[in-house]
N, CA, C and O of each residue as an XYZ file, in Angstrom:
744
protein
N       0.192     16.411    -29.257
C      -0.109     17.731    -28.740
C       1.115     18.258    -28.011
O       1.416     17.568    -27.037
N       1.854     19.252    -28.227
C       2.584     20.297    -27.933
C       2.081     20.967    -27.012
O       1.021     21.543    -27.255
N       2.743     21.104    -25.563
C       2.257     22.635    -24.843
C       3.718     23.604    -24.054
O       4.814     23.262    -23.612
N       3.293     24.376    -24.135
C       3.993     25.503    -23.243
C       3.572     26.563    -22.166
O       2.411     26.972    -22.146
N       4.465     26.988    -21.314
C       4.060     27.811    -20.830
C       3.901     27.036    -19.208
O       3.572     27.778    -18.282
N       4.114     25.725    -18.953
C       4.465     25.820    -17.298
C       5.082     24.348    -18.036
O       5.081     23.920    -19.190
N       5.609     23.831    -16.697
C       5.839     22.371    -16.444
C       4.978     21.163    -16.248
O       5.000     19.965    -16.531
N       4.067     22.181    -15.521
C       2.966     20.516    -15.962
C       2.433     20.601    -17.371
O       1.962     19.652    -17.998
N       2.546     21.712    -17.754
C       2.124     21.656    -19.492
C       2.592     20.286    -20.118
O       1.859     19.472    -20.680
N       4.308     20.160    -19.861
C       4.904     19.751    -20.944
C       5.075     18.488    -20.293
O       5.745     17.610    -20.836
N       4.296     18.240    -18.692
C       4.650     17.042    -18.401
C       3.777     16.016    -18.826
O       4.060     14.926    -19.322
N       2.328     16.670    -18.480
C       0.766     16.396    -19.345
C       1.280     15.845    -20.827
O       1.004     14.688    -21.142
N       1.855     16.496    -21.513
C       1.734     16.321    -22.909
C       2.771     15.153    -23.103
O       2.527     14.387    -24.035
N       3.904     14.912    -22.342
C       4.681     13.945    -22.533
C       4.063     12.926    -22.410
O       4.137     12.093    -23.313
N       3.337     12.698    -21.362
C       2.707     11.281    -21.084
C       1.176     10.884    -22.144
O       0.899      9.749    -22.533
N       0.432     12.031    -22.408
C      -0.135     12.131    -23.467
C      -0.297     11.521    -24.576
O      -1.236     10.783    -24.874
N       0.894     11.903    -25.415
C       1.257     11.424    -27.031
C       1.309      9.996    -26.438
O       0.222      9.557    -26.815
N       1.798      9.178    -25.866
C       1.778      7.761    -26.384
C       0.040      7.153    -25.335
O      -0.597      6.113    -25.504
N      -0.183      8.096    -24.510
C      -2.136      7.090    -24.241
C      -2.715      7.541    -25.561
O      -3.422      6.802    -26.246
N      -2.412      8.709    -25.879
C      -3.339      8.882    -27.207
C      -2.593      8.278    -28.869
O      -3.044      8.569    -29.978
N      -1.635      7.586    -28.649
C      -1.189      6.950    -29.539
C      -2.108      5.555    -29.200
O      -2.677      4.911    -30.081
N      -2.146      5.172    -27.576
C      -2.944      3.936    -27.666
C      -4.185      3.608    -28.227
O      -4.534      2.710    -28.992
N      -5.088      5.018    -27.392
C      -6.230      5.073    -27.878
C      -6.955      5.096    -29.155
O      -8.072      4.749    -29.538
N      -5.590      5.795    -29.831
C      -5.910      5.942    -31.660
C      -5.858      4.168    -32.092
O      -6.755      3.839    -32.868
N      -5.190      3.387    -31.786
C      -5.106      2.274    -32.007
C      -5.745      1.107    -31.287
O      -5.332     -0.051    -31.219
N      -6.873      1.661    -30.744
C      -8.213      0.387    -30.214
C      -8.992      0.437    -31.386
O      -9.436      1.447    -31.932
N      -9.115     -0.696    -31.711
C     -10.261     -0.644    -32.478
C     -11.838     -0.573    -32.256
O     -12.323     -0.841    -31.158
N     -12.770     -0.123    -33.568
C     -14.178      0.351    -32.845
C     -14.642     -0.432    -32.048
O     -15.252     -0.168    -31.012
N     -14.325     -1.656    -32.578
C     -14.949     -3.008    -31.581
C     -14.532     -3.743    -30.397
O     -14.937     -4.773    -29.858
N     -13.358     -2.693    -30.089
C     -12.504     -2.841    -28.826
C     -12.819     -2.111    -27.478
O     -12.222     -2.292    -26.417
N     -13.683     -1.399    -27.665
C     -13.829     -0.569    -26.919
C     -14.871     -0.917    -25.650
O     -15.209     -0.177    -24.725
N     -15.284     -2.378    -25.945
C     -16.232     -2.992    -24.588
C     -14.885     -3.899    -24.145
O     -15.022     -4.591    -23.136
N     -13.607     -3.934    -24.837
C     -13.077     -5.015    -24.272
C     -12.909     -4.862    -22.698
O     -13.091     -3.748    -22.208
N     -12.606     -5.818    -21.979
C     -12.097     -5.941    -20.628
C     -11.013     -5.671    -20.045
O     -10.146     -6.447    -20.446
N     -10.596     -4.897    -19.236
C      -8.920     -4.613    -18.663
C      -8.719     -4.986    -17.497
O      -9.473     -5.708    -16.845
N      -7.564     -4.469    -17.101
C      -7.170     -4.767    -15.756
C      -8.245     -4.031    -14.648
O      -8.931     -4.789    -13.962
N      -8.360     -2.856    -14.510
C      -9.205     -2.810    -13.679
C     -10.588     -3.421    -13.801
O     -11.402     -3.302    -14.717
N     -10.673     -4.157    -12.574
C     -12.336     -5.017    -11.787
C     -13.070     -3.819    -12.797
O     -13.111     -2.598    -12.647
N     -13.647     -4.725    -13.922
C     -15.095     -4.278    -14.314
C     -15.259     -3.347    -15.146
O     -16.393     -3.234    -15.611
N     -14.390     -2.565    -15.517
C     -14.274     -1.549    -16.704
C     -13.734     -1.907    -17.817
O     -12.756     -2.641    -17.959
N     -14.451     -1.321    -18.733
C     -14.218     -1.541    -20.176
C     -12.777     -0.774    -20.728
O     -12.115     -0.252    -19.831
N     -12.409     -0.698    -21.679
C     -11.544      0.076    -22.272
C     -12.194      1.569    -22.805
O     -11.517      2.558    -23.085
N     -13.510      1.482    -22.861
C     -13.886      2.750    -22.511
C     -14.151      3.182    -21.354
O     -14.098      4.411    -21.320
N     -14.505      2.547    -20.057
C     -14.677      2.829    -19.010
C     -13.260      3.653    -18.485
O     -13.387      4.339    -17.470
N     -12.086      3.610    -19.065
C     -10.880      3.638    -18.897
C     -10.789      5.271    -18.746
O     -10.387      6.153    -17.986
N     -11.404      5.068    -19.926
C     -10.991      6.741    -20.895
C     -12.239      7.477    -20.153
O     -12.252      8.698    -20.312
N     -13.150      7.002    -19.472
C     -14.265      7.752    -18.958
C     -13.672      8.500    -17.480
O     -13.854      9.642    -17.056
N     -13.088      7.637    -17.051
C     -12.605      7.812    -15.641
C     -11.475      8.599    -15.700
O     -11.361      9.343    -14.726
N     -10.543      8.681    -16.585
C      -9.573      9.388    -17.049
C      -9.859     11.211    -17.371
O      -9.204     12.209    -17.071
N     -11.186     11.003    -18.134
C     -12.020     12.488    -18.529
C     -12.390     12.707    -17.514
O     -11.816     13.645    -16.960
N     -13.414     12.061    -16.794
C     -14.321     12.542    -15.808
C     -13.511     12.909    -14.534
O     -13.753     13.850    -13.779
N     -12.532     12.024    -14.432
C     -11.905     12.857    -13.254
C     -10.694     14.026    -13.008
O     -10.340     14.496    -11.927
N     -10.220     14.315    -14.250
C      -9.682     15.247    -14.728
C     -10.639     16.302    -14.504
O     -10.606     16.868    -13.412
N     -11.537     16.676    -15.419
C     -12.472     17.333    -15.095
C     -13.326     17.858    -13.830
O     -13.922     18.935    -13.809
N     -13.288     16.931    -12.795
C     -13.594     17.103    -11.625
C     -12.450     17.953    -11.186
O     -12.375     19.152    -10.913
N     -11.752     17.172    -11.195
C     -10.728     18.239    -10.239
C     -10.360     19.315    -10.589
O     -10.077     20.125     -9.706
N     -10.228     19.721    -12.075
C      -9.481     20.934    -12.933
C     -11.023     21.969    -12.539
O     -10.852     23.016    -11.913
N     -12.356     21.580    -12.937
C     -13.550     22.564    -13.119
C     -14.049     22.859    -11.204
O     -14.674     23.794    -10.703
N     -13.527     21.790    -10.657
C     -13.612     22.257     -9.079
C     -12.546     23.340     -8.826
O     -12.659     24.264     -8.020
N     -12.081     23.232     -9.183
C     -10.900     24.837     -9.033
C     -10.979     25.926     -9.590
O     -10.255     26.895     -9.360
N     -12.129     25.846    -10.603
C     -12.598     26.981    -11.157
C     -12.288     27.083    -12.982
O     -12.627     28.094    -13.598
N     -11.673     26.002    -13.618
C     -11.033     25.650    -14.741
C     -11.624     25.631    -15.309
O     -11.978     24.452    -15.313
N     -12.540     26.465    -16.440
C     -13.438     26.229    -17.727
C     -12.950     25.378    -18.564
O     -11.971     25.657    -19.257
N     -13.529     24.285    -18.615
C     -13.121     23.258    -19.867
C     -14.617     22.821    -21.180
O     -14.951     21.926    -21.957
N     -15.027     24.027    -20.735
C     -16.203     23.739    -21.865
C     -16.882     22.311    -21.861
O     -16.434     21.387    -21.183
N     -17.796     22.221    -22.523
C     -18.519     21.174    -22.401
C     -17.581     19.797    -22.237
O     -16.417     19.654    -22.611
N     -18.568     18.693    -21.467
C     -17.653     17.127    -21.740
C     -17.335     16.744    -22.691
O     -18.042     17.646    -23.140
N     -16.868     16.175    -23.717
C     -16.650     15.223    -24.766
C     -17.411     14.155    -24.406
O     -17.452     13.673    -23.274
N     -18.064     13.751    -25.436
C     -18.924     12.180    -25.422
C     -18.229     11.031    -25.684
O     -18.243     10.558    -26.821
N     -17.558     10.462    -24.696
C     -16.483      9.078    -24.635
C     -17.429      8.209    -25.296
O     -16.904      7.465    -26.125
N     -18.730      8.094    -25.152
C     -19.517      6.960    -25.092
C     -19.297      6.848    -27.002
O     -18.781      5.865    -27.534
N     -19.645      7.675    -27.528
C     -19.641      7.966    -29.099
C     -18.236      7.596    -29.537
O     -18.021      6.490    -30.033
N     -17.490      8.295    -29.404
C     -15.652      7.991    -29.542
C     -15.234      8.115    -28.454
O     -15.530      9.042    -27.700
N     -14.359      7.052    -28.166
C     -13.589      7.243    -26.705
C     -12.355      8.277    -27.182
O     -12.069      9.434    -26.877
N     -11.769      7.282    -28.081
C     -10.317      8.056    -28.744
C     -10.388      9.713    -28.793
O      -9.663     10.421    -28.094
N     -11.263     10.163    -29.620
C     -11.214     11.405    -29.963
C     -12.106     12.733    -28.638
O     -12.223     13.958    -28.604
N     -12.497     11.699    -27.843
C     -12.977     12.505    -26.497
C     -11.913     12.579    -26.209
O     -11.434     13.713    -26.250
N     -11.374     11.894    -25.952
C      -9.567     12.106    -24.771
C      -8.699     12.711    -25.400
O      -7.613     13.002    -24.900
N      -9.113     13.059    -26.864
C      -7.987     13.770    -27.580
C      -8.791     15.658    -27.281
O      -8.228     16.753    -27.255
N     -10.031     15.339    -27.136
C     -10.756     17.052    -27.519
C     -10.385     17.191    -25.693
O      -9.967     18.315    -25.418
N     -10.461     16.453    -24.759
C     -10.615     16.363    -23.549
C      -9.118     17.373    -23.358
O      -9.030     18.582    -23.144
N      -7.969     16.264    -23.544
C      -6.702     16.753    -22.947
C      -6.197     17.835    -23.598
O      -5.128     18.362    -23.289
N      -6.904     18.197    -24.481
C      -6.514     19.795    -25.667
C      -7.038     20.935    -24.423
O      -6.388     21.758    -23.778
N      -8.425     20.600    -24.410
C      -8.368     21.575    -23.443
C      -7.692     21.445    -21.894
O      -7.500     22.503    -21.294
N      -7.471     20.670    -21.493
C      -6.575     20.336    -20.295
C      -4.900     21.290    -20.667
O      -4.566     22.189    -19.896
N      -3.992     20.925    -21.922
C      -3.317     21.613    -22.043
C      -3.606     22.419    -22.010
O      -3.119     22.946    -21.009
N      -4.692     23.587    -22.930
C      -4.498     24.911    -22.932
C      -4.978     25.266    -21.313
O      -4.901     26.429    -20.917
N      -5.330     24.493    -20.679
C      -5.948     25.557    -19.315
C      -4.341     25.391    -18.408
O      -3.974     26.191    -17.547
N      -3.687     24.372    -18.780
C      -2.620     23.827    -17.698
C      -1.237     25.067    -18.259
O      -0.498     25.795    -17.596
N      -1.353     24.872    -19.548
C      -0.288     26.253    -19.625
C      -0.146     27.212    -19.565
O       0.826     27.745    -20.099
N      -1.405     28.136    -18.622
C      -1.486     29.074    -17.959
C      -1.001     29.163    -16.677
O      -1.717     28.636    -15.825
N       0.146     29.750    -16.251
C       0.657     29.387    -15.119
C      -0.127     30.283    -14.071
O       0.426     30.356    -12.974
N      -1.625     31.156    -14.252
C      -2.345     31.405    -13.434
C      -3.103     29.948    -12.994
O      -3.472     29.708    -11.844
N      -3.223     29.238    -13.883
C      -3.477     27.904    -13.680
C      -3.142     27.029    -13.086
O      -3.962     26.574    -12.289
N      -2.516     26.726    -13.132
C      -1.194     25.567    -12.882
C      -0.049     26.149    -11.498
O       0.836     25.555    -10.881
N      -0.366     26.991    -11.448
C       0.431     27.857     -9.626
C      -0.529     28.236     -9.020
O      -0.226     29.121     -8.219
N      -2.277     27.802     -9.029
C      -3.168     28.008     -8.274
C      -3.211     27.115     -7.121
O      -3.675     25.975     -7.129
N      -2.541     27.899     -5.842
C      -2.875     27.484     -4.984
C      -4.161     26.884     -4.226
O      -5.251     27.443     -4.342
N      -3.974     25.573     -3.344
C      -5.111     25.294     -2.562
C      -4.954     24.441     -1.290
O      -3.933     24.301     -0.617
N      -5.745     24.089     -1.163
C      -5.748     22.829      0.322
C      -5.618     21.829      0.424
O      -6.287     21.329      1.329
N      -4.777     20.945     -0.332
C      -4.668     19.864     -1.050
C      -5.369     18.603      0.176
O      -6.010     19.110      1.097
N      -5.237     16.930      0.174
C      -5.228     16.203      1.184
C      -4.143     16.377      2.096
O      -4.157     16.321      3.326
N      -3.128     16.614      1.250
C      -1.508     16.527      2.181
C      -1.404     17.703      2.410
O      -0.183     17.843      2.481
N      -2.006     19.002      2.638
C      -1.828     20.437      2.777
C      -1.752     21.319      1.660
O      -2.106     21.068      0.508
N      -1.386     22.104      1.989
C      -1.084     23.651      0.546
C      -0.212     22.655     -0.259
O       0.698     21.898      0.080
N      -0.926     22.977     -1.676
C      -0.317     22.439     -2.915
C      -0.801     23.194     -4.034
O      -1.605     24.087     -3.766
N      -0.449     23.006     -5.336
C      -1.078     23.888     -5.983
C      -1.654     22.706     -7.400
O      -1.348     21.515     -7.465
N      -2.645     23.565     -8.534
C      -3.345     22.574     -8.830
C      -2.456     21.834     -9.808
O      -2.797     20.683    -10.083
N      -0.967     22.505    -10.580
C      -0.143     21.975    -11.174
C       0.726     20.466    -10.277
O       0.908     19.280    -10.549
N       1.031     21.303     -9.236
C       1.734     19.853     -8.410
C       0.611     18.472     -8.290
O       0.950     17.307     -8.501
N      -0.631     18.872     -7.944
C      -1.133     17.618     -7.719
C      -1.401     16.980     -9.652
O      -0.993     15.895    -10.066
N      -1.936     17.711    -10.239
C      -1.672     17.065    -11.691
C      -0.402     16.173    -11.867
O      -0.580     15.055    -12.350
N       0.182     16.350    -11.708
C       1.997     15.959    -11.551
C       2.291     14.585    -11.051
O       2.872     13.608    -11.524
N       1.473     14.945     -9.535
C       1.326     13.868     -8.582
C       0.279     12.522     -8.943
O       0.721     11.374     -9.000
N      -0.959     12.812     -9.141
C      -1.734     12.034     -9.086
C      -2.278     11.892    -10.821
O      -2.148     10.759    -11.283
N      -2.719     12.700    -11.536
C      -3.202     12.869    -12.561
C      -2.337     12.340    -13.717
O      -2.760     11.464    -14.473
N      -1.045     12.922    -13.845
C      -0.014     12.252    -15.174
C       0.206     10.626    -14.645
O       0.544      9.675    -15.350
N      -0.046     10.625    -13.420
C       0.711      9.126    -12.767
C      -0.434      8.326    -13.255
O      -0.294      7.184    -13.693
N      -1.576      8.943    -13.171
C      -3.075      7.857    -13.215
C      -2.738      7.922    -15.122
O      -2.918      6.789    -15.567
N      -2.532      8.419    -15.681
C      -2.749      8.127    -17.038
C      -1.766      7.307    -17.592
O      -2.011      6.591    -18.562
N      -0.094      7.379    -16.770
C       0.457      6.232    -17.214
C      -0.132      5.130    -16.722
O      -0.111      4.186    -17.513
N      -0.837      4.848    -15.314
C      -0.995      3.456    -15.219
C      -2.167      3.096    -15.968
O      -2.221      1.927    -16.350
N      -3.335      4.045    -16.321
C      -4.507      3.561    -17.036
C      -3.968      3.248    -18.658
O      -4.607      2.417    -19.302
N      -3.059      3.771    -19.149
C      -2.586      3.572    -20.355
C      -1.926      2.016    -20.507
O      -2.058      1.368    -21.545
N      -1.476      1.704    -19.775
C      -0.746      0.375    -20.038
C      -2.253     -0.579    -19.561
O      -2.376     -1.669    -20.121
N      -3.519     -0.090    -18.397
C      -4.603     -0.991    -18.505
C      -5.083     -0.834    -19.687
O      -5.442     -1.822    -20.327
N      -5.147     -0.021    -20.016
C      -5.762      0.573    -21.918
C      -5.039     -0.576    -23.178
O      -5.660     -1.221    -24.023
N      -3.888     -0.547    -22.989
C      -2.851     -1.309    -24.037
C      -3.031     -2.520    -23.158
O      -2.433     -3.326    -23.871
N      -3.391     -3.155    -22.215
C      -3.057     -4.453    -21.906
C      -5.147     -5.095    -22.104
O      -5.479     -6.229    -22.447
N      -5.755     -4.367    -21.885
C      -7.177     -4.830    -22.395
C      -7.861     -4.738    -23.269
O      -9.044     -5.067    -23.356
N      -6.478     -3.789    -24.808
C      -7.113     -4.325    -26.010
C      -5.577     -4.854    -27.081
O      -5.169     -4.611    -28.217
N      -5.327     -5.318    -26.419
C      -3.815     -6.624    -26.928
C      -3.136     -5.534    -27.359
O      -3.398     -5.411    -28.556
N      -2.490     -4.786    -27.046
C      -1.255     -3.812    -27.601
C       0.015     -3.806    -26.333
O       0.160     -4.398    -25.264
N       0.661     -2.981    -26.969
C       1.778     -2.694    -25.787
C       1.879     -1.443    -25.562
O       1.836     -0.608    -26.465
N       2.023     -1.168    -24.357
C       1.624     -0.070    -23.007
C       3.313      0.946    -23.788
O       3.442      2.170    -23.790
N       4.104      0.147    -24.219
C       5.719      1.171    -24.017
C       5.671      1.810    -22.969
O       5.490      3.016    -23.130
N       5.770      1.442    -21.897
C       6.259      2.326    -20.553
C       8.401      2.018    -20.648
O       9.196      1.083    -20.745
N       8.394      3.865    -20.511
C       9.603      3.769    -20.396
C       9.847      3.847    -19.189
O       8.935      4.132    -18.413
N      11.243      3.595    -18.700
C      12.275      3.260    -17.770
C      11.400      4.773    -16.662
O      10.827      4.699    -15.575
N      11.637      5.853    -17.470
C      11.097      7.005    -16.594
C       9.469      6.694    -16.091
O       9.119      6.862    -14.923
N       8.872      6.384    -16.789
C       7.128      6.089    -16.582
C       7.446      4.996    -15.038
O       7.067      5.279    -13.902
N       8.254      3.706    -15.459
C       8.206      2.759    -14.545
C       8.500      3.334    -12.996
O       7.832      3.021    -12.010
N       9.416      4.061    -13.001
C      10.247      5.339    -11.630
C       9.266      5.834    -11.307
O       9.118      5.862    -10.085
N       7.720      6.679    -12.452
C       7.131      7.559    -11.692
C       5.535      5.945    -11.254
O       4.878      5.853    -10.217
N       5.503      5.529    -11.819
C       4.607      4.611    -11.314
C       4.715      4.099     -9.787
O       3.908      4.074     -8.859
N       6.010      3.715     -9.922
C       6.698      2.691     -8.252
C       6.551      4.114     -7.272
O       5.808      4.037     -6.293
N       7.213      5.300     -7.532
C       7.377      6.353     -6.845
C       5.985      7.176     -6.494
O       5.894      7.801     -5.438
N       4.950      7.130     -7.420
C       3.711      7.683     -7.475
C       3.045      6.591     -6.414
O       2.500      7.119     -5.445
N       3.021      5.450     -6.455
C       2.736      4.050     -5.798
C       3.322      4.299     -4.277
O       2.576      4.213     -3.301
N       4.627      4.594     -4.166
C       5.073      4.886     -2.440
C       4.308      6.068     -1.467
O       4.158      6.057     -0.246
N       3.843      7.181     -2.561
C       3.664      8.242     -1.923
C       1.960      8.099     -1.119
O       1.557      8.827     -0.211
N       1.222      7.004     -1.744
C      -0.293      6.643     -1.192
C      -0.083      5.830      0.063
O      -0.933      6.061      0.923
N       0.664      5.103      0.327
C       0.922      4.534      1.293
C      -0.362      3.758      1.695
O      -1.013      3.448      0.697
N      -0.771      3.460      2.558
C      -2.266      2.065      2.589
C      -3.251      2.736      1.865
O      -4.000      1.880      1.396
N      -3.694      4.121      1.476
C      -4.219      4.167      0.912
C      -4.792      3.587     -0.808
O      -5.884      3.270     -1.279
N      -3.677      3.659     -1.226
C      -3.681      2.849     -2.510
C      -4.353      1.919     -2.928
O      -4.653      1.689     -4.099
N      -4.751      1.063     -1.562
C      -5.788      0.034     -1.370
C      -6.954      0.098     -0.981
O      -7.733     -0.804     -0.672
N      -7.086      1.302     -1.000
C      -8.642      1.755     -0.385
C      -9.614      0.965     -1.453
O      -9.099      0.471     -2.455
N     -10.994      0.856     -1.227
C     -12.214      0.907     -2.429
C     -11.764      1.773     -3.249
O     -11.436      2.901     -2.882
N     -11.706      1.451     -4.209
C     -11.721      1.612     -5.607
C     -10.417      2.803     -5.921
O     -10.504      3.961     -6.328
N      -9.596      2.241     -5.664
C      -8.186      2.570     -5.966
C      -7.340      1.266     -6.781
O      -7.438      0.853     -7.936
N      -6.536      0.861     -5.706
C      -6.009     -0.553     -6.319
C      -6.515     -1.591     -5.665
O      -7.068     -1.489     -4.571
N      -6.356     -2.672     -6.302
C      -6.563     -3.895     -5.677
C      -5.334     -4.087     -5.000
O      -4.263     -3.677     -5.448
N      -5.501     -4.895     -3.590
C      -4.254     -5.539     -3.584
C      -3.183     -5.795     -4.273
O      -3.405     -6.108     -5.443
N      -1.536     -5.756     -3.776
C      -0.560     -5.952     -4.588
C      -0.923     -7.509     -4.716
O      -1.563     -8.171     -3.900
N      -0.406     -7.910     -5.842
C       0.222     -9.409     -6.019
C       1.250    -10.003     -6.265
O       2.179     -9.215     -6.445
N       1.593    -11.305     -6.382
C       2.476    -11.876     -6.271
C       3.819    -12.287     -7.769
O       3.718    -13.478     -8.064
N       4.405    -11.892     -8.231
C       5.359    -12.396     -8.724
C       6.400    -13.049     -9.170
O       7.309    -12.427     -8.619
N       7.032    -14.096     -9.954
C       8.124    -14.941    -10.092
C       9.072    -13.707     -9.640
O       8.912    -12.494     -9.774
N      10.358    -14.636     -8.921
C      11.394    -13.834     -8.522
C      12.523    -13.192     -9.745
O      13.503    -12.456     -9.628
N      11.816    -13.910    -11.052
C      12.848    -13.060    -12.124
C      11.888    -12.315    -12.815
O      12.313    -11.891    -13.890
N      10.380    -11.925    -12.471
C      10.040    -11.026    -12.979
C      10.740     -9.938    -13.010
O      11.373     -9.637    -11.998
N      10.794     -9.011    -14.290
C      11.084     -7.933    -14.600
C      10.292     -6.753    -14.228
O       9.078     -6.807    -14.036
N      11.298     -5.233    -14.088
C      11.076     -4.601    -13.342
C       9.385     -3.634    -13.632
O       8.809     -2.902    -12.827
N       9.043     -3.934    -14.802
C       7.202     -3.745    -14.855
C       6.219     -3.934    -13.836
O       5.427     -3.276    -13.162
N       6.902     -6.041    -14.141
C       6.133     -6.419    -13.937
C       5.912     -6.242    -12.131
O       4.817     -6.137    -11.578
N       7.238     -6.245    -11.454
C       6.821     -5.932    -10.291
C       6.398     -4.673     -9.808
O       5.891     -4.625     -8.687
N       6.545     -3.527    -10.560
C       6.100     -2.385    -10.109
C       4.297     -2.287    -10.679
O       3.559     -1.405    -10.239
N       3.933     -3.073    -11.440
C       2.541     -3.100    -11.545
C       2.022     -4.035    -10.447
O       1.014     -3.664     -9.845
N       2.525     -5.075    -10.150
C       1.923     -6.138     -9.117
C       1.706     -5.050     -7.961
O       0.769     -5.300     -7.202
N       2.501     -3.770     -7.692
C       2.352     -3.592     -6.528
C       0.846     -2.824     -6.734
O       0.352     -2.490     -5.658
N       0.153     -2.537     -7.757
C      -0.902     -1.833     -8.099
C      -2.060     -2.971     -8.174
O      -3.244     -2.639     -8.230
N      -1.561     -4.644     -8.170
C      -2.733     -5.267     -8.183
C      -2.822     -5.657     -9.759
O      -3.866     -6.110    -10.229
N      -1.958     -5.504    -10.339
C      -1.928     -5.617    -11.794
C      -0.952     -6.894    -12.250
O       0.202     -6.933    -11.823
N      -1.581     -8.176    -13.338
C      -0.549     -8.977    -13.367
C       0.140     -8.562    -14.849
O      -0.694     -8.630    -15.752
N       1.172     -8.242    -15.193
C       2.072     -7.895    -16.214
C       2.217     -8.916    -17.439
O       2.990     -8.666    -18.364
């Protein structure tokens, strides 16, 4: 999926093409498998991914038309899901809508940016790591993960955020320690 018309458009869509490259490649019978996050399925993945997109975009006033049924196809919900996410995000009446963010005035493009593209790279590599594939996080994904990761500060560890960081060999590579700090073993 292609978008235009702001920056989180094209930032959405960058990170995009390869979860929905993952998702195209679970298989049907993959989709109860188990991931990194405590207790969710690999569809549970893609549920939390929709559903909270949706929360936040339709709390701001964002028509995204009906849900997609993850439960039926996960894959092709997150594909009908983030179609409409682009077209509402490349409206820069959209996407420069100011509000009250946690951290103060923000608008609904910056926090997408912030929290939303960051949650889909890290759910994408739980996605590719709980049905045997590989996540491809590039060098840039790894920067916004560690950097997305500094900006929560103890929060990160709240209920049902991350688990605790964990522990690592000292020649782990640079993934693997920027996922440990999410509670994730690489």
């Amino acid at each position: 999926m292609t978008a235009t018309g702001t920056p989180i458009a094209t930032d959405y869509a960058a990170v995009l093409e390869p979860l929905l490259a993952v998702a195209d490649a679970v298989p049907a019978d993959g989709w109860d498998a188990a991931t990194p996050c405590e207790d969710w399925s690999a569809r549970d993945v893609v549920t939390h991914l929709v559903d909270t997109q949706r929360e936040f975009l339709t709390g701001r006033g964002t028509d995204l038309g009906p849900a997609p049924d993850v439960a039926a196809d996960p894959a092709a919900a997150l594909r009908a899901h983030a179609g409409r996410v682009l077209a509402a995000v490349s409206d820069p009446a959209v996407a420069d809508e100011p509000y009250d963010g946690f951290s103060g005035p923000t608008t609904v493009g910056e926090t997408l940016a912030q929290f939303y593209v960051w949650d889909m790279v890290v759910h994408r590599w739980d996605l590719a790591r709980g049905t045997g594939q590989d996540a491809g996080l590039t060098d840039a994904e790894i920067e916004r993960v560690e950097s997305g990761a500094g900006t929560w500060g103890d929060a990160l560890y709240a209920d049902g955020i991350c688990r605790p960081a964990v522990e690592v060999p000292g020649d782990a590579g640079r993934e693997a320690r920027v996922l440990a700090l999410l509670g994730r073993r690489a």
